[in-house]
Structures are given as structure tokens and as C-alpha cells.
MIMAR-545488 format. One line per 8 residues: number of its first residue (from 1); their letters; for each residue y negated, z negated, x negated of N, C-alpha, C. Coordinates in nm, 4 decimals. Last residue first. Layout:
<nodes>
NUM	a	Y,Z,X,Y,Z,X,Y,Z,X ~ ...
</nodes>
This chain:
<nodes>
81	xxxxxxxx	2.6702,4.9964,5.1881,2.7863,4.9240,5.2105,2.8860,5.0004,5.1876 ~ 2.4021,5.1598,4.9905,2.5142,5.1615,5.0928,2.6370,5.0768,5.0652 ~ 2.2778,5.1143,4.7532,2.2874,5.0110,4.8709,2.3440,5.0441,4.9919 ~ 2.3759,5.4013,4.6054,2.3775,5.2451,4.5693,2.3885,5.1205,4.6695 ~ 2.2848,5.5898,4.7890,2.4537,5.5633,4.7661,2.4884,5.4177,4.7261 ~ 1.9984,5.5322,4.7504,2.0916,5.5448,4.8849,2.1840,5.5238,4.9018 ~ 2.0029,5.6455,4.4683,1.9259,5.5033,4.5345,2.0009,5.4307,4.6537 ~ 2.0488,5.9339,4.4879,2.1507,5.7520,4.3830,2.0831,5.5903,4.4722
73	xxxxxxxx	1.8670,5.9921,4.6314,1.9437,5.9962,4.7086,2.0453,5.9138,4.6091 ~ 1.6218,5.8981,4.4988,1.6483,5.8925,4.6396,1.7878,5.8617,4.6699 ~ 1.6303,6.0454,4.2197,1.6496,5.9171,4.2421,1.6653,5.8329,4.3972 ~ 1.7005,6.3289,4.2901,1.8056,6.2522,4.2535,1.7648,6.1063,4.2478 ~ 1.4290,6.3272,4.3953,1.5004,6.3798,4.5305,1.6541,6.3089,4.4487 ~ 1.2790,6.3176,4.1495,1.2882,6.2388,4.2556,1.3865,6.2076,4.3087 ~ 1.4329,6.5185,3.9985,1.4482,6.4162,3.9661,1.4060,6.2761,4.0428 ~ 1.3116,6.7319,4.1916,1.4374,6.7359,4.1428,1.4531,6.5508,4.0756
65	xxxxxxxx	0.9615,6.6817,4.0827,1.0825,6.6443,4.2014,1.2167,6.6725,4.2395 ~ 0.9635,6.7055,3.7844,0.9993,6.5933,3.8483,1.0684,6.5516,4.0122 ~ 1.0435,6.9945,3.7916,1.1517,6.8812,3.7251,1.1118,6.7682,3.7949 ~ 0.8273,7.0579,3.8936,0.9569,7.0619,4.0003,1.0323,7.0206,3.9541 ~ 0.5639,6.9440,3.7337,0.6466,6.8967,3.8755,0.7399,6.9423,3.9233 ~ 0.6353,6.7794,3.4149,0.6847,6.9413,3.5025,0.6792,6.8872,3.6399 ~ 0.7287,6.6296,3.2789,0.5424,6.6281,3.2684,0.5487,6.7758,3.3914 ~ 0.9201,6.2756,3.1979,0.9020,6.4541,3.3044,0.7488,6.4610,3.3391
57	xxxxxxxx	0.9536,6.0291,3.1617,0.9020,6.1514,3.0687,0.8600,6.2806,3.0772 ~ 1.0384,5.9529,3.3649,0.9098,5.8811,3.3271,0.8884,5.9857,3.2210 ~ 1.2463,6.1198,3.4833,1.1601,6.1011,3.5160,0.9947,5.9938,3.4734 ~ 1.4577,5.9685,3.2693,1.3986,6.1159,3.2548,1.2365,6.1485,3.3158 ~ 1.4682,5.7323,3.3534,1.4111,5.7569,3.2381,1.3466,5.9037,3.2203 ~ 1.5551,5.7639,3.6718,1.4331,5.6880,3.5597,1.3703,5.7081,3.4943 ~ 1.7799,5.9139,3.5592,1.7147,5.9305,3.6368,1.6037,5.8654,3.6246 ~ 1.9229,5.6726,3.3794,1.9248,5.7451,3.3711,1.7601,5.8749,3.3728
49	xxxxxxxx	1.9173,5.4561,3.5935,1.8741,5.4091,3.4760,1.7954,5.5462,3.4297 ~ 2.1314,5.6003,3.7991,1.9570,5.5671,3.8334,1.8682,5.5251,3.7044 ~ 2.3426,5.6217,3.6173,2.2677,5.7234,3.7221,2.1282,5.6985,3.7312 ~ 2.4140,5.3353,3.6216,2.3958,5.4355,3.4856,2.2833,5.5101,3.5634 ~ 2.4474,5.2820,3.9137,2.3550,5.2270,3.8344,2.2723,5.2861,3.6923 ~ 2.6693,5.5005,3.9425,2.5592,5.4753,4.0175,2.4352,5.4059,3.9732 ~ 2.8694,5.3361,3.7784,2.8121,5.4837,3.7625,2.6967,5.5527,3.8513 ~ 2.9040,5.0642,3.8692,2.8154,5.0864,3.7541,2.7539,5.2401,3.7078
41	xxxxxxxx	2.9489,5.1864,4.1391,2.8481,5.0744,4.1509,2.7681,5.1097,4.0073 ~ 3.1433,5.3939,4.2951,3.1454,5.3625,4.1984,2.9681,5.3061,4.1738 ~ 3.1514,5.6043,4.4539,3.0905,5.4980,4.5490,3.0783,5.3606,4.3965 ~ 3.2976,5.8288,4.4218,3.1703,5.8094,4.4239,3.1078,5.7024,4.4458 ~ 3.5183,5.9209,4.1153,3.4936,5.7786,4.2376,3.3077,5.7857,4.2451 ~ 3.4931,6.1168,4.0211,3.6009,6.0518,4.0378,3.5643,5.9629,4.1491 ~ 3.2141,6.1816,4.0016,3.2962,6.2421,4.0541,3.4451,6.2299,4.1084 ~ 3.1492,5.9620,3.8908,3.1064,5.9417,4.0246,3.1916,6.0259,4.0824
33	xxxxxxxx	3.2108,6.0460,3.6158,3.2594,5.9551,3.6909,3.2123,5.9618,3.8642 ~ 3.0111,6.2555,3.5956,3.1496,6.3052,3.5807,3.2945,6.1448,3.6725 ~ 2.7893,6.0973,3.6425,2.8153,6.2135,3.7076,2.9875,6.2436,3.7234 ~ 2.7816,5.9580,3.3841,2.7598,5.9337,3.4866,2.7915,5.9874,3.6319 ~ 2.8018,6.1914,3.1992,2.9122,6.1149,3.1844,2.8887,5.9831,3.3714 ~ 2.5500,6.3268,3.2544,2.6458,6.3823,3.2950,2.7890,6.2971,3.2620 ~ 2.3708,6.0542,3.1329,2.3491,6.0716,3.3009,2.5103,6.2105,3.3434 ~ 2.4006,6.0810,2.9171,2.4370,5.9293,2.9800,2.4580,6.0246,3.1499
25	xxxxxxxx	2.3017,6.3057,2.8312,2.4383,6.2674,2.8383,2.4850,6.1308,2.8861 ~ 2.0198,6.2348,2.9278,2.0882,6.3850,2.9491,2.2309,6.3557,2.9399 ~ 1.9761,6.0232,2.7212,1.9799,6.0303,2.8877,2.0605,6.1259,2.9315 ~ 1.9853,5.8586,2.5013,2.0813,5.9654,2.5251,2.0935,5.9794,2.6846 ~ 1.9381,5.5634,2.4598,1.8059,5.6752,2.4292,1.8724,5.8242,2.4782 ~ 2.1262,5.4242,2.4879,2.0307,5.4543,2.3115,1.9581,5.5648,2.3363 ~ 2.1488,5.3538,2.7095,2.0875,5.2683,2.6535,2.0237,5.2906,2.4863 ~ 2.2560,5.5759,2.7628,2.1507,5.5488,2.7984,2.0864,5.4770,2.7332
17	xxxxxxxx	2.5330,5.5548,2.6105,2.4614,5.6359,2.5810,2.2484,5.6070,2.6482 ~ 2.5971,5.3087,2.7761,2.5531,5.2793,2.6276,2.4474,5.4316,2.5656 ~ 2.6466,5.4101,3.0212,2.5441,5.3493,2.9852,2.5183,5.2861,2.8389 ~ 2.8711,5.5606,2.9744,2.7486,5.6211,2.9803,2.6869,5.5557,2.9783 ~ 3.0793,5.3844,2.8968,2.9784,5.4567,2.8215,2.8861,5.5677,2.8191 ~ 3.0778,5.3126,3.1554,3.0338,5.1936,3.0624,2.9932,5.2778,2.9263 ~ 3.1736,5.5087,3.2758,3.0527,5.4784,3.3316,3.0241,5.3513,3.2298 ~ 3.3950,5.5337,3.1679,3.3442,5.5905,3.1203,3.1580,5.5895,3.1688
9	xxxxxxxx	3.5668,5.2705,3.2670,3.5236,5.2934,3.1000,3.4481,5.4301,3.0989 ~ 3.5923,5.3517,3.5364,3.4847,5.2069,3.4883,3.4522,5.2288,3.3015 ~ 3.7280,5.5552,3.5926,3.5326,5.5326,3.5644,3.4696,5.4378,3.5357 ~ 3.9204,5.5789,3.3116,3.8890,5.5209,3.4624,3.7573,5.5727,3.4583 ~ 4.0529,5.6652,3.0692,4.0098,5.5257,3.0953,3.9845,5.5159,3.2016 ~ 4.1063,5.9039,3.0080,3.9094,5.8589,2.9717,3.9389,5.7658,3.0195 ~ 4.2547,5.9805,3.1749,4.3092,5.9943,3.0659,4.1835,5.9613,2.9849 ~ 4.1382,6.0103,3.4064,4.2608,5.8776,3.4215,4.2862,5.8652,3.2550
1	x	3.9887,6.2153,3.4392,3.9223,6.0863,3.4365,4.0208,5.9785,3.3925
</nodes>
């Protein structure tokens, strides 16, 4: 992660990836940071954007609840103090 800049630079491009439409890889660059630092705000945010998106496209119910159960529990981490 240290050699990618931090999580702050790579959770910044995961959300660019998101932001063009590149969920699937927004969301494991998302991931990969959190892994570094979980508590990490913008990689958490990516995350849920992410998560979101997929889930508005998800026509599968156990994809979608998998993709619930991940928006829950990003949700959770997020407004935890």
C-alpha cells in the first residue's frame, strides 16, 4: 500500500474508477485500501458508492443479498466513531 501512495491515493482512485462506471474495480481498489487502514472514511465511502451501484444493477437474488449484507455492514463501519 505504502508504495501506491497510502490509502488515501488509492481510495481516490478508486473512486474515479467508480465514478467512470468501473465498479468491480473501484470497489477491489476500495477493499485493498481498507485493508490497509480499515476505518479509512474515503475507502469506505468508495465502497458504498460502489456497492450501490452494483446493487442497482443486480437482477440475481443472492448477488443481491451478498451485496446487501456488504452495504450494511460498509454502512456500519462508516458511522462508527
Amino acid at each position: 500500500m505504502q508504495l501506491a501512495g497510502g490509502a488515501e491515493a488509492v481510495s481516490k482512485r478508486a473512486a474515479e474508477l467508480v465514478e467512470s462506471g468501473e465498479l468491480v474495480r473501484g470497489l477491489r481498489l476500495a477493499d485493498a485500501a481498507l485493508a490497509s487502514d480499515d476505518k479509512n472514511k474515503a475507502a469506505l465511502a468508495v465502497r458504498l458508492k460502489a456497492l450501490a451501484g452494483l446493487r442497482a444493477k443486480s437482477r440475481n437474488s443472492n448477488e443481491s443479498g451478498w451485496l446487501d449484507y456488504g452495504l450494511r455492514t460498509t454502512r456500519a463501519a462508516f458511522e462508527a466513531k
